[in-house]
N, C-alpha and C positions, 0 to 999 in steps of 0.2 A: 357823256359819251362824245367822243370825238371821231371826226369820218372826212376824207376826202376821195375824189377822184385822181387819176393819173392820166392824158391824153399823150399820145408818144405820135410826130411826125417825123417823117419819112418822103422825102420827093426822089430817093435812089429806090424805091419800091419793089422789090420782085418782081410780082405781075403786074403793073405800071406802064406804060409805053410810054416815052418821054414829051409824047404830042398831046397827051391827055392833061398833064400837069395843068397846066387852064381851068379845065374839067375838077380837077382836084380842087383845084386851090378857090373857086367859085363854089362850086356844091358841096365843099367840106370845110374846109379852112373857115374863109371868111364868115356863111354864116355859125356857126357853131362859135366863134368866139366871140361873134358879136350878140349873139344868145347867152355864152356866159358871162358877158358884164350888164347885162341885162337885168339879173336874177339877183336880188338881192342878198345879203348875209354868206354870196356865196366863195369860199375859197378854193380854188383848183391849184392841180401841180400840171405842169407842161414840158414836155422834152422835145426839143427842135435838133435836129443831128446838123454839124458847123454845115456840112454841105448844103440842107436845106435852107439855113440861113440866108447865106451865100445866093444862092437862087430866088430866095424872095427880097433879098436886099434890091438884086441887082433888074427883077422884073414885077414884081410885086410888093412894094412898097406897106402899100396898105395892111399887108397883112402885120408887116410890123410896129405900123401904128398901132392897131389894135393891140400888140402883145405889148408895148411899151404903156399902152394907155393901162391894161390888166395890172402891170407892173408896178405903177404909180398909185393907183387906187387901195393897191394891197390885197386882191384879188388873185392875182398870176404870182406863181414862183417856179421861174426856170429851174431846169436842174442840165447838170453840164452832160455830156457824154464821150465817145468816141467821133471826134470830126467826119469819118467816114460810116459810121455803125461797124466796125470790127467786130472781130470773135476777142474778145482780150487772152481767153486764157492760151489762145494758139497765136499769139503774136509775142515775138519778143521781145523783152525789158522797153528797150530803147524804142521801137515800133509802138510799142504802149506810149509810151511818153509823149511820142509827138501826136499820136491820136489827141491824146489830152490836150495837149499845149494848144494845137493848133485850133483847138475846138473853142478850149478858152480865149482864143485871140478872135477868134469870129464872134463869140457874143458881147466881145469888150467891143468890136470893133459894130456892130449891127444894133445892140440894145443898149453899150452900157452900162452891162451886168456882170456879175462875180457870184454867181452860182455855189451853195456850199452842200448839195444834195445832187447827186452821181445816179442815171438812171443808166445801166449798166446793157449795152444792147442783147438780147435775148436773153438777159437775165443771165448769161454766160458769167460764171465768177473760177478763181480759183483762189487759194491760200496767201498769192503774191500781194494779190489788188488792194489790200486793208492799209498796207504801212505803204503803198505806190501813191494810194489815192490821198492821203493824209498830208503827203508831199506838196500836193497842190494845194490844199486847204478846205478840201472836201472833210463834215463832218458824219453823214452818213450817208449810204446808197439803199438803194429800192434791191431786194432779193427776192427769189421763187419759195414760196410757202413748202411748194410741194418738195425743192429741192433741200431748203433748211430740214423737213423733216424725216426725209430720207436719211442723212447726214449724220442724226442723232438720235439715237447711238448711231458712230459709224460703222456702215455695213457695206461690205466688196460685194455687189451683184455679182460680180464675175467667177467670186466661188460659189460651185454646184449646190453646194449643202444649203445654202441660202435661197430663198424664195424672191424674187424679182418684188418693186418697188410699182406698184398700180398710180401712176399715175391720173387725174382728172380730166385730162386731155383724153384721155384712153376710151371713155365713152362717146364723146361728140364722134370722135374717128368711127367707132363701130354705128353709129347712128345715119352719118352720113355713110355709110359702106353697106347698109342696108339697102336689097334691091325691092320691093315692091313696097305697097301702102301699108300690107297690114306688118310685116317686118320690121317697116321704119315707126310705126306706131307702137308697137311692142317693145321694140329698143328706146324709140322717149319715154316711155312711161317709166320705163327701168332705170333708164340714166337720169331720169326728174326724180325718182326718189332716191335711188345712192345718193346724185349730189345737193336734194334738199338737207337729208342727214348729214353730209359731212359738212356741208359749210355752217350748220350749228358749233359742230366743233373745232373752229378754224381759232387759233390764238392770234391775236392782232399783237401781240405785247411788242414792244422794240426789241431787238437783240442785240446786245455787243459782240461782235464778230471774233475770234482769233484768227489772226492772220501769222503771215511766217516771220517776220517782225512788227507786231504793232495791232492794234485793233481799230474795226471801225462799224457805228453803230448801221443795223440792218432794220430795215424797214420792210413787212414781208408783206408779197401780192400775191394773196390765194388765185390762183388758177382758174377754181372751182366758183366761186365768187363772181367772177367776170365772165364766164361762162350760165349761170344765173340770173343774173342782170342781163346777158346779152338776149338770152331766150326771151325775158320780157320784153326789150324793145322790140325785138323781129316779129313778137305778137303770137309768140307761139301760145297754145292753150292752157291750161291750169298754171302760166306761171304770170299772174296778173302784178299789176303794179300796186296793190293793198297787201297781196303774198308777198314780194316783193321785201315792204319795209316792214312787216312783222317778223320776218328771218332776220334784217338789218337789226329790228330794233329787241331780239336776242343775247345781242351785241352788248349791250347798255349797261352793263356792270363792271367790262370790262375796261380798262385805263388805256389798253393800246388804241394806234389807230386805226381805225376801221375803215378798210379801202377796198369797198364794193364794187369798182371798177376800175379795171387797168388796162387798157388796149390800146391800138391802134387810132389815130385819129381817124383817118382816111374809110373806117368801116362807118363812120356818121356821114351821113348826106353821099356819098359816092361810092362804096366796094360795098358789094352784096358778099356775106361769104358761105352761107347755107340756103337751099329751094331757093334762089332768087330772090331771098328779101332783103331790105333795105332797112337801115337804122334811120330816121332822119332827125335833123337837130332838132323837132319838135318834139319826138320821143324821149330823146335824150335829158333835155327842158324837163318833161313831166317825170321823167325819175328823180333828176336833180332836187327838182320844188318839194316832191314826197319825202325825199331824201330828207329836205331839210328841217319836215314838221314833225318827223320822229319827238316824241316828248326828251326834254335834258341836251339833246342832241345839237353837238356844235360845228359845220363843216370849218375846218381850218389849216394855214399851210403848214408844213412841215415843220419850218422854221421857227414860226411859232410854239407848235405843239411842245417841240421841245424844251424848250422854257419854262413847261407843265411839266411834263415829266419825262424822267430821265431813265434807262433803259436797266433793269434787274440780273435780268440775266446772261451770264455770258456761255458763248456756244461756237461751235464750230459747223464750218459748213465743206462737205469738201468740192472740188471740180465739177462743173457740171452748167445744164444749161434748163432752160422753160421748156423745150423738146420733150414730145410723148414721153421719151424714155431716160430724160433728163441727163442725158449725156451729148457731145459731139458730135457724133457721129453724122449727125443732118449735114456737119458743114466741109467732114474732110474724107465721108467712104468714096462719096463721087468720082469715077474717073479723071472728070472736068476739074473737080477742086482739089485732087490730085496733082493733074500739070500745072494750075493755076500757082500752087504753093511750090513745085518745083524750079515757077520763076521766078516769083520772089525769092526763093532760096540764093538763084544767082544773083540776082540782084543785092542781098544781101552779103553776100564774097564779096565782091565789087566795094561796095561802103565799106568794108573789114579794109579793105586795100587802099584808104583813104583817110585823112583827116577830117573830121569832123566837120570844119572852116570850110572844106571844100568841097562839100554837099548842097546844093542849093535849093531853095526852097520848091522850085518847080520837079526837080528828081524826088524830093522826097513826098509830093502833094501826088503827083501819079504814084508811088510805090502805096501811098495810103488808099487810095482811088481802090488798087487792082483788091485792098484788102476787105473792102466794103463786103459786107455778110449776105445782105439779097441778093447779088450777085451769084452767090454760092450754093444758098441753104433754098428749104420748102422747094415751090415752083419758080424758079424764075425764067421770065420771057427770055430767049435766045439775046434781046436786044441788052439785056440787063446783064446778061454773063458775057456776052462778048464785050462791053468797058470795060469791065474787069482786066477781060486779055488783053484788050489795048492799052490803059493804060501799062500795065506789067510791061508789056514787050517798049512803050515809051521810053519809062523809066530806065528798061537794059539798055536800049538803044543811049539813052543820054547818060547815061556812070559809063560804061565802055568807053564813050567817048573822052570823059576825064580820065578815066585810068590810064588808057593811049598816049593822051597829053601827056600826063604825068612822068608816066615811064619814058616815054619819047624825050623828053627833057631831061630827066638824068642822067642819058645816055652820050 
């Protein structure tokens, strides 16, 4: 058996306040990686978004010792992403690209590294990204379990006759939406056992992707899974850390990877996200260690894995996101992320109205900025969605100002 985890950081955060970052990067960051090079035989995947880089390059050092020290040992394997955390499938071609690029230029430029494993922000894919991402030398990305199996067979929710897609997510929601004690106790019992029984059935296997030219192997993170895991560290009741890896070790037959956790780093040591509790990297620590006495069981990176084994099936996935309902809609019904993308919109006339050469790196690092996805999507603090609108309004204010030039010279 094969099994790793995924930690995904974020210092553009939602609900984040930019003066906490301190706070983060003390009671999450640091320790929790210095816990995982602690732990022996153990291999983790990591996703840094270029901007958090950037941020701990330039004020936090240490933290990237520790992720180069992870690096060297053979412990840590970055995986690349969007420089800003975008929506990919709602940015276009070229908007994509520089996401990419620029993401790549900040890990060459901070760790480097050359990343060949794509953690795709919110799990957000569509048909394009297989033969885009291939371009760069990416050989597989991280995908939504829930959303691959939606997908196959494909099925239009949006026609009547079809029955809607229940996502995993769709219980926490009613669990937390539960108003008194014995309600909320009624709803965990129910959602502990739906999702004890379906993460038995959760297929880890790789999958080769079809894209609209090109394919690219997928790596699927059950929802369900990390939602399991997560109830055990918060300490919730009948889901103990012996339960725990007897569902994990289920698993054990199977050749795919097995990846019990996929989240957020910032939920260990700092974000409570349910009653007030707290993950801490000592919790985390005692799953990992269980994790890894499973019997056969080998935690290891991706990169390796594959060298094992190669991926059987091929499949299709279509549009869609990790959201309850596995679509977009989180990032673009908003009013706010409505006018937000109306100014990118202008902004993007402007670049149509210009050469390439004479775009410069500062217009297009604000237009990336305003595209950033917490910003838009879940909760985010007023302070989070208004960069957004500044940098956008930046960005128009600076192409107007070439375009002026420009035209004013021909004339």
């Amino acid at each position: 058996m094969y099994s790793t985890i995924i930690l995904h950081a974020n210092l553009q955060y939602a609900e984040i306040p930019v003066d906490e970052i301190p706070n983060v990067v003390n009671q999450s960051y640091i320790p929790v990686l210095t816990s995982l090079l602690e732990i022996p035989k153990l291999e983790v995947v990591l996703n840094f978004t270029g901007v958090t880089l950037e941020i701990l390059s330039n004020e936090y050092p240490e933290v990237l010792d520790l992720l180069a020290e992870g690096i060297k040992k053979g412990k840590f394997e970055m995986t690349g992403t969007g420089y800003s955390h975008p929506i990919f499938p709602l940015l276009p071609i070229e908007d994509s690209r520089k996401q990419i690029e620029y993401n790549l230029q900040v890990m060459e430029n901070t760790l480097n590294y050359k990343p060949v494993g794509f953690w795709l922000p919110e799990l957000a894919y569509d048909p394009t990204l297989p033969s885009l991402l291939k371009e760069y030398g990416y050989t597989y990305s991280f995908i939504d379990e829930d959303l691959y199996k939606s997908s196959s067979p494909l099925t239009n929710y949006y026609n009547p006759s079809n029955s809607p897609y229940i996502s995993a997510r769709s219980f926490v929601t009613k669990l937390e939406h539960s108003k008194n004690f014995i309600s909320r106790l009624l709803s965990f019992q129910r959602a502990l056992r739906i999702i004890r029984k379906e993460s038995k059935k959760v297929d880890f296997s790789p999958v080769e992707l079809k894209g609209a030219k090109g394919t690219i192997t997928g790596l699927k993170v059950p929802t369900i899974w990390s939602i399991v895991t997560s109830a055990c560290m918060y300490g919730y009741p009948f889901v103990s850390f012996k339960k725990i890896t007897k569902l994990i070790s289920k698993h054990r037959k199977q050749d795919g990877l097995v990846i019990p956790y996929g989240a957020d780093l910032e939920f260990i040591g700092y974000r409570t996200l349910v009653d007030g509790r707290l993950i801490t990297p000592n919790r985390l620590t005692k799953l990992l260690m269980k994790i890894l006495k499973i019997e056969d069981n080998e935690m290891i990176l991706p990169k390796k894995y594959f060298k094992k084994i190669k991926p059987t099936d091929l499949g299709y996935m279509k549009t869609g996101s990790w959201a309850e309902d596995l679509t977009l809609d989180l990032w673009t019904k908003d009013e706010d992320n409505q006018k937000l993308e109306r100014l990118c919109e202008e902004i993007r006339w402007y670049f149509r109205q210009l050469q390439p050469d004479e775009i410069n790196e500062q217009i297009w690092k604000h237009l990336l900025l305003a595209e950033n996805s917490d910003g838009r999507g879940w909760d985010p603090i007023p302070e989070r969605r208004l960069a957004c609108f500044s940098h956008a309004l930046e960005a128009l204010s600076l192409v107007k100002e070439l375009y002026r030039e420009k035209k004013f010279k021909k004339k």
